[in-house]
Structure formats: C-alpha cells, structure tokens
N, C-alpha and C positions, 0 to 999 in steps of 0.2 A: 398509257399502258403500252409496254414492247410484247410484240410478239416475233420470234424470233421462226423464222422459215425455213424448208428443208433445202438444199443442194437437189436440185431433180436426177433423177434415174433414168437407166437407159431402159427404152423397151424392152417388153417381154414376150415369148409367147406364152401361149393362155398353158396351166398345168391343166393334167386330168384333174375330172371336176367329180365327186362322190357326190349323188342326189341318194337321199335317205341311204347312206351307208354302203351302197353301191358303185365302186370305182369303173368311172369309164371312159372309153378309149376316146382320143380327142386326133381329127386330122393333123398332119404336119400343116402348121401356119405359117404366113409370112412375119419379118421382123419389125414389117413397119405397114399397117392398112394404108396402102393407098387410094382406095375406095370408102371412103367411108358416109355415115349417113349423121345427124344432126340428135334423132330421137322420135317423133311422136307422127304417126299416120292415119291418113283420113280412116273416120267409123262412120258405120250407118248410122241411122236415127235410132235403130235398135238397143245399139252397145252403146252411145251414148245415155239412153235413158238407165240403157244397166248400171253404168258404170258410176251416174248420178246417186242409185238405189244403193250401190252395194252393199245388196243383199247376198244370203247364202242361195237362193230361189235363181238368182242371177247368175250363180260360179260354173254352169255350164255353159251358158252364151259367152261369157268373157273369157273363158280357156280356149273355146272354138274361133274367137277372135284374136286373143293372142297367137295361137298355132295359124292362124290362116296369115297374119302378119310374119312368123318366121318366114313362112313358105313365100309369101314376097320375096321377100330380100335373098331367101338364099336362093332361089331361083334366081335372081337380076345377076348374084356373084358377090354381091360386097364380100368385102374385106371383112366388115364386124357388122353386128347388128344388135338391134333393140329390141324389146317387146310392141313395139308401136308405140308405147305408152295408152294403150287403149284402156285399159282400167282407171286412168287421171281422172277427174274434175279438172284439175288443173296442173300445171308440169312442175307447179312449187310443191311441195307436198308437207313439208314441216307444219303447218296449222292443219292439218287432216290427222296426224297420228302425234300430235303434242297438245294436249290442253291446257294453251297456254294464251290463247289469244281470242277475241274478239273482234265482231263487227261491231263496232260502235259507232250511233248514226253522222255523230260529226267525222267521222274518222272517211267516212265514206267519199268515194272522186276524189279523196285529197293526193296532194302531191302534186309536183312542177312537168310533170311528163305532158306532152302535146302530139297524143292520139289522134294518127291522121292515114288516110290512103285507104280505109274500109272499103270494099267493092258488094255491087250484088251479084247473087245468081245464086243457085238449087244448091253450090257448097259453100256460100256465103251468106249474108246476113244485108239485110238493107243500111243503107250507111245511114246512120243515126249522129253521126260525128266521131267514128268509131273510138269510142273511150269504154274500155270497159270497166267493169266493176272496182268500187276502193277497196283499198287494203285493209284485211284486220288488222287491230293494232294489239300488240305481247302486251298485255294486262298483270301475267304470273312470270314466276319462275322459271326457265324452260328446265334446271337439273332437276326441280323437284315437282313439277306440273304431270299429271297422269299420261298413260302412256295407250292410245286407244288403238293400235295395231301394229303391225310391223312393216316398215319399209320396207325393206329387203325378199319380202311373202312373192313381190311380182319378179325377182330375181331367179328366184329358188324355180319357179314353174319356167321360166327362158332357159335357164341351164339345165331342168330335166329335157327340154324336146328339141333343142337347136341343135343342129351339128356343126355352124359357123362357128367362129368364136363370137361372142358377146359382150355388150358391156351395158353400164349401169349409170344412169343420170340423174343428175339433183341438183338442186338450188344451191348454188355456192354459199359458203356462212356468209359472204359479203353481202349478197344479195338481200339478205335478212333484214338489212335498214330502210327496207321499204316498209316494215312490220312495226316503225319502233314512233312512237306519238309522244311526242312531249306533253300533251294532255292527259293521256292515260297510262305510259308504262312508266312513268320517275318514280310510282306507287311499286313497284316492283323493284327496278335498279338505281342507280344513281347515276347513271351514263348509259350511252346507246354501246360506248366499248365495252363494258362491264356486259351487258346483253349476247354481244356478239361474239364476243368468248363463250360464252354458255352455248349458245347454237353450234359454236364450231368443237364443243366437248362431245354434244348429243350427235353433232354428223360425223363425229370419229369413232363412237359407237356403232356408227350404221355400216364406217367403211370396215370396220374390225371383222362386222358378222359377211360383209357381203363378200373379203378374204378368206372367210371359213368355208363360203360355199364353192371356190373357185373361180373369184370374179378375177379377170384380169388386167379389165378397162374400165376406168371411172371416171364419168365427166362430170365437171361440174358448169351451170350455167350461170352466166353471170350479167343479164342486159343492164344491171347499175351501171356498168362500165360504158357498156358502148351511149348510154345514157348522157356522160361524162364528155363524148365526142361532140355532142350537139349543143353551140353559143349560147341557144335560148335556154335552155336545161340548164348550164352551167351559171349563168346571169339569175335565173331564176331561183336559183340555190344560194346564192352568195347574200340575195334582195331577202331571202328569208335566216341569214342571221349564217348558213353555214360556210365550212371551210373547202370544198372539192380537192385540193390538193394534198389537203392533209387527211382525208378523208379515203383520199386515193393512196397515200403511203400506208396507210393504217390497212387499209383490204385486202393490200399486195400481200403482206405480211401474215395477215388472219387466213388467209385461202392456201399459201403455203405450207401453211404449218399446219395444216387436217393433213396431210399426210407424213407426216415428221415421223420418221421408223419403219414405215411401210416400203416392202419392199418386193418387186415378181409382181408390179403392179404398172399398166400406162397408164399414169396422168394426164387428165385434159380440162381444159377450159374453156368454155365456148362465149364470144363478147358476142352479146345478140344484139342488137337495135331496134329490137318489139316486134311480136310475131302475136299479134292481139287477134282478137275478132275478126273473121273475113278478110284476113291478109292486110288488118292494119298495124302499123309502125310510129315507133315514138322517136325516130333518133337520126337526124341530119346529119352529116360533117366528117370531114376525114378522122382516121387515129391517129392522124399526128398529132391530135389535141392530148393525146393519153399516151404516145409511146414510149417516150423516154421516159416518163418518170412511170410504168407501171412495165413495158413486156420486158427488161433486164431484171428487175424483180420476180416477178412471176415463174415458182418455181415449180415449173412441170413439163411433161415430154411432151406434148402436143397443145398447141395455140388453135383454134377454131375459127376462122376471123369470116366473117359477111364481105363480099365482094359481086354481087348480084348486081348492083346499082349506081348511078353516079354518085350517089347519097353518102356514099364510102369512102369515096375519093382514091390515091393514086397507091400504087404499092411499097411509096417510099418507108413510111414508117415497118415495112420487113426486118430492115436493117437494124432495127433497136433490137430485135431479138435474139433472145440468147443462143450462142450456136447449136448448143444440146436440145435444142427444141424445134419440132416441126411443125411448122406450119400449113394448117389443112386450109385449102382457098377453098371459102363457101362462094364458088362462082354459076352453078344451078339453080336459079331461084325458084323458090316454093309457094312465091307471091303472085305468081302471073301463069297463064295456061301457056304460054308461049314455050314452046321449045327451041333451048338454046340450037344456034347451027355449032357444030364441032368446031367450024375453023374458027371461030372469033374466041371462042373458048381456049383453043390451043393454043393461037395468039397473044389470048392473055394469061397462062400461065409461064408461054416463053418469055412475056416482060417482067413477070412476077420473080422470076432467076437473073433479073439484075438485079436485086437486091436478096433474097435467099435462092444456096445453090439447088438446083431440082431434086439431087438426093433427098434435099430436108424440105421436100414439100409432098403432099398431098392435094386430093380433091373431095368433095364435098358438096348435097345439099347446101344452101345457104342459111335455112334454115329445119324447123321441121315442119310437115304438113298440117299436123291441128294441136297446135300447143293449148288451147281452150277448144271448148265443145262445138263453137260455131268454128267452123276450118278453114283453108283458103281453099280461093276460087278455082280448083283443081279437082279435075273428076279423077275416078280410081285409074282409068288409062292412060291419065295426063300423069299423074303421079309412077305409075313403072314404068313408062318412056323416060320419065327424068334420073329414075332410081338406073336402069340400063344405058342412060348419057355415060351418067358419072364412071360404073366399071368400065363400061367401053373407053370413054378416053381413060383412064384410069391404067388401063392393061396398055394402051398405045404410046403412051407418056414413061412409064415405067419398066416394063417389059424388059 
C-alpha cells in the first residue's frame, strides 16, 4: 500500500480562536516556539484517581487541574503549552474513545520493547522491572467501531482559559502498530497497513475538528521510532518474522499524509525512547540507526528529538533533516531530579549548530513529566525549575 505525504508548511501563528461562538483576542506570538514543552505534568494522587474515573462527579477536580497546569507554563513563559494532559490514563488515547480494541490475556507484556531504568520514590514507583502494561490488540474495525467520546473535548477547555498559545498531542497513526496482533486483529483486516490507514482516516477526523477550534500546533508522538534506534529492538523484530526498514518507509509516509490539505497549522513529531513508569525507558542507541532513511521523509515543521542522555548519542544525524524543519533539542531531562547547569546545556546546543543552523533549532523538555499515572521521579518544584531552564536559555540563545 502507497501512501503518498504532504510537502510540509511553514509555521504559523495561532488565529483567533472562537470558544462556543465567541471570537477572541489572541496575543501577538512568536514565528517559531523556541521554548517549548513535550505534553504531560506531574498530578496528585487526586486527579489521577479522577482522571481513572472519569466521571461527570470528577469534571470539577480536573478543570481545576487543567487551569492550575495552564498557569504553570504560562507563568515559566513557554512559547506553547499543553493541558498537562492531566485528564489521560494514558498519553495514547485512540483505544479510550474507539471501540475497537481489546485486552486480550495473550496479547498482554507482548512485544520486543526492553523496559528498563524504573527508580523509586513518593513520584515514582518501586522498580518491578519497569515494564508496564501490554497492549490491547484492534479486534474491530476502527471506521465503523463505536465512538465513546471526543478527543478534541480536552482541546476545546485549553483554548477557552489559556492565553499562550497552545497545542494538541496524540499518538501518531504509526504508532498504532503497537495495537495490531496477528492473533487477533487478521479477524478484522487483512494486513497491519490496511489497519493503519483506517487509524490515520480517524486521526484526520480529529485534526479536522481540532482546526475548527483554533488549534494551531499538533503533535504527534511517535516512541515506535525511537524504538527502531535500539539493536536489540531491531534484532528482536527481524527474530520475529518482521521487516523495520520497510516498516519504517511505510510510517514515514502514513504520519505525513494525516495532514495532506491542512494548512495555518505547525506540525510536529516527537521520536520518544519510552517515558513508562517511574521514568523508565525502552530505547538505547543513536538516530543514526533511523535518520536517513526516515527525517528527509518526515513531512513536518518541527522534529522533537530526546538528547537528555548518552543513550541518544551524537548530533550528527541533524544533518538528515530536511531544511524546513526545526529541530526542537529535548536536552532537559524529565527522568532525573537533577537540574541541568545552563553551561553544559548551552554547550550542547552550540555543537548541535554544526550540524542544524540555530535559526532552525529549538529547546525542549526531553520528555513529558507523567506520560502514565505513576510519573517520574520529579517533585512539582523539580519540574518548574526545569520548565523555567528551558525559557530561560530559550530567551538567551534566541533573543
């Protein structure tokens, strides 16, 4: 199956944004966030229990939690900003609002990913081996599978109360092969591409509504990818029958083309390396394992790449990137209480411009702080000293 991709677009700033029919005034923004953040912030044990329920009994705890999350960030200064994602279960959300999928007990732990680096403490989780839960596996249809709420609901409440500009994140359609069981979904398709077409129909649905509301940043996530950087993940894909290369041409091409027509929109992609449980991670290895044959493909205004760790290796793979696209360095890490020092950071974004010029770069968390319900080992202090790094060099680098 081709799937044919867009030509990416140049930034935008955000339009006035109409909440319930109400047009309203939006600051003068910059052209390009050079502050930016990742998506998802530590909750208390409260709003996590809510956000497990959600219930209607719950919708004033978790609006008081998204609003207390604006006022983070726009107080630190970002550039853009998120809801927290404090309403999640989980940062995927297509099996929460598509009735298409199961847990099925074999289906459970499966997969080659090697869930490692869990820590303890009061925002973490006792390391168990940190692997956490298996994937459901697509059982149905996803065009013609029920439809049990609206993504876009936790959009519409960021765009009535933020006065930053904003943007909106979700599981890239590539990502969705994590979802696809050759035990259980061939009852449905006849291939995992025939699937993943259908998922990247239903998230072009979602980007359609989330344009009507005035979204004007959409990211999408995609850890399959940085998945792809690490030997043992890739060896361990090949031992079980599949192709990664071809697998990787195919995604380049699917994640493209969700936004094919769209336009007054910044595209982004974020390659994660695992942001599980208690600040554990699936994904060893530099991108050079993936750059050439996936970031000249990859068509969109902002690259999101992890650089926190040796784990990532060197800045060379920059260079595969397509000139129109800016690379945001997730050089802040979310994994560790440690506060970066400015100089080593500064450091390493002036090596980062031997291979992309500093115009086409950004800064960045490296990841988000609780992409699942147990979070990383970061207290709420720990987290706006890192959120206040990133503007501050942000503003000293770019200025």
């Amino acid at each position: 199956m081709t799937i044919e991709s867009n030509d990416a677009a140049p930034e935008s700033t955000r339009p006035a944004i109409h909440t319930d029919g109400v047009p309203r005034e939006q600051p003068q923004l910059p052209l390009v966030a050079r502050a930016d953040t990742v998506g998802s912030l530590l909750r208390d044990d409260a709003v996590v229990r809510a956000a497990r329920r959600s219930s209607p009994a719950d919708g004033a705890l978790l609006n008081d939690a998204v609003r207390d999350a604006i006022r983070l960030q726009e107080e630190a200064g970002l550039d853009v900003i998120t809801d927290g994602e404090v309403r999640r279960v989980s940062w995927a959300q297509t099996p929460r609002f598509v009735d298409a999928f199961t847990t099925a007990e074999s289906r459970a732990g499966s997969g080659p990913l090697n869930w490692r680096g869990a820590t303890e403490g009061r925002f973490g989780a006792a390391n168990s081996g940190g692997r956490p839960a298996g994937y459901p596996a697509v059982v149905r249809r996803i065009a013609t599978a029920p439809r049990t709420g609206d993504m876009t609901d936790e959009y519409a409440f960021l765009a009535r109360y933020a006065r930053a500009r904003t943007k909106f994140t979700m599981a890239a359609p590539s990502y969705h092969r994590r979802y696809w069981s050759p035990a259980h979904s061939v009852a449905a398709y006849s291939s995992c591409e025939e699937y993943l077409a259908e998922v990247r129909d239903y998230l072009r649905s979602v980007v359609d509504r989330l344009v009507a509301l005035g979204c004007d940043y959409i990211q999408l996530d995609a850890p399959n990818y940085g998945s792809l950087c690490d030997p043992d993940t890739r060896a361990a894909l090949v031992a079980d029958g599949r192709d990664p290369e071809a697998e990787l041409a195919f995604d380049a091409a699917l994640d493209g083309s969700l936004f094919d027509g769209v336009t007054g929109v910044t595209t982004a992609l974020h390659v994660c390396r695992g942001n599980g449980p208690a600040g554990s991670w699936h994904s060893a290895g530099g991108y050079g394992a993936i750059s050439a044959a996936l970031f000249p493909k990859l068509a969109m205004d902002r690259l999101l790449l992890e650089y926190d760790s040796d784990r990532a290796g060197g800045f060379e793979p920059l260079a595969d990137v397509s000139e129109s696209t800016v690379v945001v360095l997730g050089l802040i890490s979310t994994k560790s209480p440690r506060l970066e020092y400015e100089g080593d950071i500064l450091a390493r974004i002036a090596e980062a411009t031997k291979f992309k010029p500093q115009a086409d770069l950004a800064l960045s968390t490296q990841c988000g702080f609780a992409s699942v319900p147990v979070a990383n080992p970061i207290t709420p202090a720990g987290q706006r000293a890192k959120l206040d790094l990133v503007v501050r060099l942000a503003r000293r680098v770019w200025s």
